[in-house]
N, C-alpha and C positions, 0 to 999 in steps of 0.2 A: 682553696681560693687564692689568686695570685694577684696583687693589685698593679698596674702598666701605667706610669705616669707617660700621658703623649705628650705630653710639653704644648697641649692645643689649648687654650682658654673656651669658655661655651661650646664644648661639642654639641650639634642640634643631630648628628646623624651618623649610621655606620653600617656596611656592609661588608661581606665577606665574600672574595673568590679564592675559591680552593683554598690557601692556608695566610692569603695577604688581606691583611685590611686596609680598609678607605673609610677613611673619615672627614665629615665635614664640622667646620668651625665658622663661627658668624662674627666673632672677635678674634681674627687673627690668628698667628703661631710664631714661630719664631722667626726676627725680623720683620714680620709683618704687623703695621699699625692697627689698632682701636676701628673694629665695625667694617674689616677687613674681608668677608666672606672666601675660606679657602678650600680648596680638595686634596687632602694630605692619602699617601698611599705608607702603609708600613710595610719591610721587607721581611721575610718569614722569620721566622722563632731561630734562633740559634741551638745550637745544641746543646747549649748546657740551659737551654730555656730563659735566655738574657733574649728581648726584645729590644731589637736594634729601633733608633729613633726613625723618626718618620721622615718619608722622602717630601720634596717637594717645597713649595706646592706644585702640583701637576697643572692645578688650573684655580685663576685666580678672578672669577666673574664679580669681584667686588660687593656683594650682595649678603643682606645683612637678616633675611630669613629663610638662612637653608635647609629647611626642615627635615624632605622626603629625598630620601638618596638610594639606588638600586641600580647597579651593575652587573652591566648584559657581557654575557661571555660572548667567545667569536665560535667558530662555526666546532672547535674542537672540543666545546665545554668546559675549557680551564681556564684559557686564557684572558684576564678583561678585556675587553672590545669598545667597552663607550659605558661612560658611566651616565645617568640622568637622575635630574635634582629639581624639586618645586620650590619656588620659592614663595614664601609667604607673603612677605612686604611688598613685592613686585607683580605678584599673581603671575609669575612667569615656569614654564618649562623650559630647562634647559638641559643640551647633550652635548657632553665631554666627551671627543675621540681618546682613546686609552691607546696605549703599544704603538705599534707602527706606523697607527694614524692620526696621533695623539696632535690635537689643534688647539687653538684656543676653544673656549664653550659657545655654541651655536643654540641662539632662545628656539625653540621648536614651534612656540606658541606662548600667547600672553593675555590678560586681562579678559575676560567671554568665551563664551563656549567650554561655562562651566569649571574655569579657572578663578573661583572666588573663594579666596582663601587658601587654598592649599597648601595642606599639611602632614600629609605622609604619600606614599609611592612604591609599586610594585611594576614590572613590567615583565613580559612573559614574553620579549623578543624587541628586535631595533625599532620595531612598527605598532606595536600590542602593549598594551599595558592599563592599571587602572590607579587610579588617584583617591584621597578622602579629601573635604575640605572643613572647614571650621564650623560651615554650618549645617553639619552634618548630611552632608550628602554623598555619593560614591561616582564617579564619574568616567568613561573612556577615555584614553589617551588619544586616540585615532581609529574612527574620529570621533567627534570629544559628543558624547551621549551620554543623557544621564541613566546610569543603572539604576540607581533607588536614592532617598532620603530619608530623612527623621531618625538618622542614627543615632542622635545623643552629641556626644561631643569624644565622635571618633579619630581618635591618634595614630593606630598602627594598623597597617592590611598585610595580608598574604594572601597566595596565591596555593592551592594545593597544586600537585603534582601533574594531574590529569586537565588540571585548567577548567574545572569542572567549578568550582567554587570559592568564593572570596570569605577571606575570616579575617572580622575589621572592630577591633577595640572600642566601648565608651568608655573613656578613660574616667568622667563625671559620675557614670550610674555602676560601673564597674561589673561591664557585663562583655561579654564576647558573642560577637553575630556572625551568622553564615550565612549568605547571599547566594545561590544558584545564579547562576549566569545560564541558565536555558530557562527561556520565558515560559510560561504557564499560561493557562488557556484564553486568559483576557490578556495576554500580550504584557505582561510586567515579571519582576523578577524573584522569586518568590525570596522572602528574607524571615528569620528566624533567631532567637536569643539561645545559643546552646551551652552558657553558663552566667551565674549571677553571683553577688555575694561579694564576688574581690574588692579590697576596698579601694583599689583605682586601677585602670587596664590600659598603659600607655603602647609600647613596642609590641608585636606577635610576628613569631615564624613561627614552622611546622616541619619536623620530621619524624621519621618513622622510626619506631623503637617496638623492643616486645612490650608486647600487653598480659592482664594480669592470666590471661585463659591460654596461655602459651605460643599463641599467636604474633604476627604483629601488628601494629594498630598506627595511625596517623596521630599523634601529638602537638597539641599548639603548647608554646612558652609565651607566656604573657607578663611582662613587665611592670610594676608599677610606676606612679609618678610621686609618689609619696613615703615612702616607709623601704622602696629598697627589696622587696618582696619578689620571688619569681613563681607564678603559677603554672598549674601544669594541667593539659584537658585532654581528654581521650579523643577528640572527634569524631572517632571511627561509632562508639560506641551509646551516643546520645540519638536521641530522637528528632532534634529539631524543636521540643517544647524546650522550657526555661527549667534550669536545673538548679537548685537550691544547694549550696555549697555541704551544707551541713548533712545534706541525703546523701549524695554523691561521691562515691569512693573514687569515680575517675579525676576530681578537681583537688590537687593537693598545691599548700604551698612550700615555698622553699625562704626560709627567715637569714637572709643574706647579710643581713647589716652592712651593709654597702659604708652605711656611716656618712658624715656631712650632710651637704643636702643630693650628693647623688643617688638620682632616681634610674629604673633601668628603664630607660630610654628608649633604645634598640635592644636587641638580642639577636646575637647570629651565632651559628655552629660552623666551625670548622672542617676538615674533612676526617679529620682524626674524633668525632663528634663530642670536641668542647666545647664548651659556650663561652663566649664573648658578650660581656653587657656593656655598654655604652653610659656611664654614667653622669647623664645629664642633666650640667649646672656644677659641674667639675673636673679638672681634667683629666680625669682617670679612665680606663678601662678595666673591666675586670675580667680575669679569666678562672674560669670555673672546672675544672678536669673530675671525671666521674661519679657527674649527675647519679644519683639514685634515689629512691624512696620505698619502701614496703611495697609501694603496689608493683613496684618495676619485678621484685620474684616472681617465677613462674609459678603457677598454681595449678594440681591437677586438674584437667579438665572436667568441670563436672559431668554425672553421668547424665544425656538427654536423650530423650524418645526421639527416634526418627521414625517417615511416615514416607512411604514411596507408593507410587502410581506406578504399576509396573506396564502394565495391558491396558487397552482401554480399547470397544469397537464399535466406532459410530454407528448412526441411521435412526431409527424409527423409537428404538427400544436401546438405547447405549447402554453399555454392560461396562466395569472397570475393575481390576483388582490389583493387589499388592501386599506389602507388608508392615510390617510397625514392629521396631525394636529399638527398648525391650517389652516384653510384656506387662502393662504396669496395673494389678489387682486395682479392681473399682472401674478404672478410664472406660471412657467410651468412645468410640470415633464418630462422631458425627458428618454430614454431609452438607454442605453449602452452594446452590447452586446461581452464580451472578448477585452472589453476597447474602442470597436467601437461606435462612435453614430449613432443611427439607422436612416437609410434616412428619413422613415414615422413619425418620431419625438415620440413619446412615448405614452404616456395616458389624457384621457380628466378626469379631474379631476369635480366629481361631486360636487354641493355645498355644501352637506353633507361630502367632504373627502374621500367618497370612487373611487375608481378607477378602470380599467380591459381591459385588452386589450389583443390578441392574434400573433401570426406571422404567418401570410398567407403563405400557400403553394401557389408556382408557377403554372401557368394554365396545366400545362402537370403533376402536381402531385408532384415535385420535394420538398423537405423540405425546409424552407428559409436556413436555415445553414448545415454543414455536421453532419452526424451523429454521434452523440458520447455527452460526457459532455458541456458545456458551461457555461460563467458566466454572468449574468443578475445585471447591475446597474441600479435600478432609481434613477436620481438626481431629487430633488424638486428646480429648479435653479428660481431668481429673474434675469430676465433677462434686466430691467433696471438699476439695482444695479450692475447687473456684480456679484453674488453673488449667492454659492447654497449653499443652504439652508440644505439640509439632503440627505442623501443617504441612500441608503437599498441595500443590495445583497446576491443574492441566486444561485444555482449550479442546472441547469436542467437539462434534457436528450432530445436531438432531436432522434428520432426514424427513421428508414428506412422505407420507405414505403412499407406497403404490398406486394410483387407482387400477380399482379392478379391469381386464382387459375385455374391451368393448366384444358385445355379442359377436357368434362367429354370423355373417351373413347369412340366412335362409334359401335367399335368390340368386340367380344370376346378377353378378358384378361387372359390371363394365369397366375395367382399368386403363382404360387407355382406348381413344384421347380424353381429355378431362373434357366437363361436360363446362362448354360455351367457348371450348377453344379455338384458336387463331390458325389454323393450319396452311404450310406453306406449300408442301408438298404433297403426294397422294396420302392419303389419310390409312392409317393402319390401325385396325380394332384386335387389341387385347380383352378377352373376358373370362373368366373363372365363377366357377360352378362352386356350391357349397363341399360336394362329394361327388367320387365318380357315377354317373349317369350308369340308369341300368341296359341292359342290351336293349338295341330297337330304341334306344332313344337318341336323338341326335337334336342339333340346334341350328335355328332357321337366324340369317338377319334378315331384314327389309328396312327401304328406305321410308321418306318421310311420306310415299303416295302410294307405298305397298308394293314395287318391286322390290321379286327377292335380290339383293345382293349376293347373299352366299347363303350354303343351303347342303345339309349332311357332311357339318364340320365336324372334322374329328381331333379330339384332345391330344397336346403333347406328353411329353412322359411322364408325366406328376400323375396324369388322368384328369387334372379339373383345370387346366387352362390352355385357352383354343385361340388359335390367333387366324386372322383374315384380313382381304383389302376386296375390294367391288370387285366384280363379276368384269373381267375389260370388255365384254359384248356389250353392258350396257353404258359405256362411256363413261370420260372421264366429270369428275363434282368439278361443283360452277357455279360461282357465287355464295351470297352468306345464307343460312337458315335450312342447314341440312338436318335431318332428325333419322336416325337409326333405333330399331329397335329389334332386340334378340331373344326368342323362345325357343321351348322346350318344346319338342314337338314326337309325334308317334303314330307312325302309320297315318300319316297326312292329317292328324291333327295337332292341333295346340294344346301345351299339359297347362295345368296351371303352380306344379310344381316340379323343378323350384321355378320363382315368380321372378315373368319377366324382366327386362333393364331396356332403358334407353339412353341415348345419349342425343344431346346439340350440340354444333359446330359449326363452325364458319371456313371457306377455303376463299382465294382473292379471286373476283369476278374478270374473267378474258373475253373477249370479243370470240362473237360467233356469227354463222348466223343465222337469220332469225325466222323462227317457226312460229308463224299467225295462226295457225291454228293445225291440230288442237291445243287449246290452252293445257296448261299443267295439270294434273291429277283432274280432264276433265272426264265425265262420265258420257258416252257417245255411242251409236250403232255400230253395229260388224263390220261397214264398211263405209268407215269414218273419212273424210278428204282431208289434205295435209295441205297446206300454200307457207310457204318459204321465199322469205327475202333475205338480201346481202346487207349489209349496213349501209348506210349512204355513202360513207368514204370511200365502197370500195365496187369496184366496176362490174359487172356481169359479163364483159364479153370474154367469150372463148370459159365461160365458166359453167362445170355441170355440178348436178346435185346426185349423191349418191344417200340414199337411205336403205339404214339395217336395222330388223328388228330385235330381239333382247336376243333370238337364237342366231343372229350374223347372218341371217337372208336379206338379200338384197330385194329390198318391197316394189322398187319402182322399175318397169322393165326401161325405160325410154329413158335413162335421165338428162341426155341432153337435149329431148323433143319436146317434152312439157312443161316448157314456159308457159307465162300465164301473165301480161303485164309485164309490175316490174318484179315480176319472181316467177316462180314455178308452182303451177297445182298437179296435184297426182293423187291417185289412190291407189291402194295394195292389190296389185297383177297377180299372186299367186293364192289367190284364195279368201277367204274371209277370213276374220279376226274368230278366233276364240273368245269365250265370253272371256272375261277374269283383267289382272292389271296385264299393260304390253307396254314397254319401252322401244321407241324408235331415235336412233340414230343420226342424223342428218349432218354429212361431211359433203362443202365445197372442195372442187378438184379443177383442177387446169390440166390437159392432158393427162399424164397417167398418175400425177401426183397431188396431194393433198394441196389447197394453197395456202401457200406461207403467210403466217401474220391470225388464221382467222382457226379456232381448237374448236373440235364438233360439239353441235347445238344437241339438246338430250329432252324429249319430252315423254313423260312416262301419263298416261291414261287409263279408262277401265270402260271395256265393253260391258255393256249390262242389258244390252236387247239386240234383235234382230233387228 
């Protein structure tokens, strides 16, 4: 241990870049007057290890509580770039350009927003950084928000590495806090006592050194204000509960006798990793060259059970297996499933280590757990010891079961068009049969008044689905509320296996025109009379009527002689009706062509007497 007189009275603070220090003084240095606030830089070590006096002052903000001091490197990570300092008595932030932009000190911020009292300082970049202040609270730099309070009567903060966590000294209760900086589920910051016992905790930094399990581990040095003490904390290796000095092998101290009344104040390491202590309330620094203590030996590693998930395969029934080494006589691995322990207790552990086990579905099919994610612990636990051993966990998926697949149809299926649809175009019937049809059987449609549409359809290559569109002799569908329906039929009757299908549909209604009688699906004599009129909009003259029955015979011989008013009457010229249903046809024509604008009118009827 080497003691460094800086010729500075009251050093309040000290930091280190790469192997120069920067200290601050609230009384002055040389040639400078009584309550003089200054920022002294020292230049490196010499080689025969004579520390050359300090430069400066660099920057001289006349300020007489400069407590919290932390020096930001520039973009190469060695060089200073800008030191920044809180001052107590002014409640002020202030930044000192360093090197080539070195200026006088610029207040950043002052008095509110969280600047009451402060008293130590950490910054993790020129815009980022976090403050403590006297009454115990921990604060942001920019912009200025409070992370937490009720810290005691916190003196020193750091920053770990990763930015992940602050560790902030009660120097009063002599305990050391870690504060997560990623908020937790009510939006605050979750904060923690991870040692107690030191009998004061002023300054802490943090770096990495081996740890006792051969590893390396995060290490805080913690300072006292009293006795000159330097503590030592594993961080890596605490819980986040409060740790009791006297249990705890990772919390050692170091009995410095610093001597006077200097306390370590600050603490910083070097890049050669010596420590530097700051002893404040005299002008000294101390430098300390290879820290050790018992727990710093490596230690073989002890021997511990590992537990692996090797396989695991979703769904209904998840199955999972793996290993566990070593084999430990007695353990048992048990199962944990969303923190639960599983009633059936877990896996039989072969002598080899390996293991596999599944989760029974329930006798009626039911999955053991609900469907969706899950999470799977096995512990390897020494059940006489009270002791487990390893844990393993993994994220599975329970699956829904199957339902069983819906009856295969009995009947004719109509697949297309769906039943109550909108159809733009000519309508096309897709239907399917349970199995092929045996010979001499074949399938009949008819519309909603019992003309056949189509009639001895025969299946495509599968053998059970038959597709078809209307008959064009009996005209194009027209308007909404058409109804189809398709049987089984044999040797001119109707089977009633497999059983019938129908469908409804709708096509858009077009102008026609208009057949007074017979009305639709009416029932009439063998030799029924027809009268036909044009729509009002649209003229008669030079206009004939031509009608065709369901076979494309033209029924009316005259059709531009039998007028009748303001339309045409006529009855069927070449013979009588048939009993049974007949569709009739009726297209206006002007000369030899259809007329434009007007799509043929379709009345389908049923003879039932002479």
């Amino acid at each position: 241990m080497k003691k460094i007189d800086t010729q500075l009275a009251h050093m309040a603070a000290m930091d280190i870049v790469g192997d120069r220090l920067y200290v601050t003084s609230w009384n002055g240095g040389p040639g400078q007057g009584a309550n003089a606030g200054v920022l002294y830089k020292f230049p490196a070590e010499q080689a025969d290890g004579t520390q050359p006096a300090p430069e400066g002052p660099i920057a001289n903000p006349n300020l007489t509580g400069m407590f919290g001091l932390s020096v930001v490197t520039g973009t190469d990570n060695k060089t200073a770039a800008a030191a920044f300092i809180v001052d107590l008595n002014y409640q002020s932030l202030w930044k000192v350009p360093l090197g080539a932009n070195a200026s006088n000190p610029i207040r950043v911020s002052q008095a509110g927003g969280g600047l009451d009292k402060p008293i130590s300082l950490v910054m993790a970049g020129m815009d980022e950084g976090y403050f403590t202040t006297n009454t115990g609270q921990v604060w942001s730099v920019e912009p200025h928000v409070q992370i937490t309070k009720g810290l005691g009567d916190p003196k020193g903060i750091a920053l770990d590495a990763l930015q992940q966590n602050l560790y902030i000294t009660d120097n009063a209760g002599g305990r050391l806090w870690r504060v997560s900086l990623k908020r937790d589920e009510d939006g605050n910051y979750p904060k923690s006592v991870i040692a107690t016992g030191m009998t004061s905790a002023y300054g802490v930094t943090l770096r990495r050194e081996p740890a006792a399990d051969g590893g390396m581990a995060t290490w805080a040095y913690v300072g006292t204000s009293s006795q000159g003490n330097l503590w030592r904390v594993n961080v890596d290796s605490v819980s986040g509960e409060p740790v009791e000095v006297t249990n705890e092998a990772n919390l050692a101290a170091f009995n410095l006798n610093l001597g006077g009344t200097g306390a370590a104040h600050n603490v910083r390491f070097n890049s050669k990793g010596d420590a530097y202590i700051c002893a404040w309330g005299a002008p000294w620094i101390w430098k300390i060259t290879g820290i050790s203590t018992p727990t710093d030996a490596p230690k073989p590693p002890p021997v511990v059970a590992v537990v692996k998930i090797l396989s695991k395969m979703d769904g209904v029934e998840p199955s999972f297996s793996g290993t566990v080494s070593p084999v430990v006589a007695g353990a048992k691995l048990f199962a944990f499933v969303d923190g639960v322990k599983r009633s059936g207790g877990g896996a039989h552990v072969n002598p080899d280590g390996t293991w596999a086990f599944y989760m029974q579905a329930s006798a009626d099919g039911a999955p053991p757990y609900a469907p969706g994610q899950h999470t799977l612990k096995m512990a390897y636990t020494d059940e006489a010891k009270g002791a487990v051993l390893a844990t393993a966990e993994i994220v599975f998926t329970v699956a829904a079961p199957t339902p069983p697949p819906p009856p295969k149809p009995q009947g004719i299926v109509i697949v297309a068009p769906l039943e109550g649809a909108q159809i733009a175009g000519t309508p096309k019937f897709t239907v399917t049969v349970p199995k092929r049809l045996e010979a001499g059987v074949m399938l009949r449609a008819v519309d909603e008044y019992g003309a056949v549409i189509a009639d001895g359809l025969a299946p495509g290559a599968d053998g059970i689905t038959y597709t078809f569109e209307r008959n064009g002799k009996l005209g194009p569908w027209n308007g909404p509320g058409h109804k189809v329906t398709v049987t089984a039929r044999k040797e001119g009757a109707d089977l009633g296996s497999p059983a019938p299908a129908s469908v409804n549909f709708n096509v858009p209604e077009a102008k026609t025109p208009i057949i007074v009688v017979p009305a639709r699906g009416a029932k009439t004599t063998s030799i029924p009379d027809f009268k036909v009129q044009l729509p009002t909009d649209v003229s008669m003259d030079g206009v004939t009527i031509l009608a065709r029955d369901e076979t494309g015979t033209i029924i009316n011989a005259n059709p531009g002689l039998n007028r009748s008013g303001p339309g045409w009457h006529f009855n069927r010229n070449v013979g009588p009706w048939t009993m049974g249903v007949h569709t009739v046809v009726i297209t206006a024509r002007k000369g030899n062509a259809d007329l434009p604008g007007l799509t043929p009118a379709v009345v389908t009827f049923t003879v039932d007497r002479k």
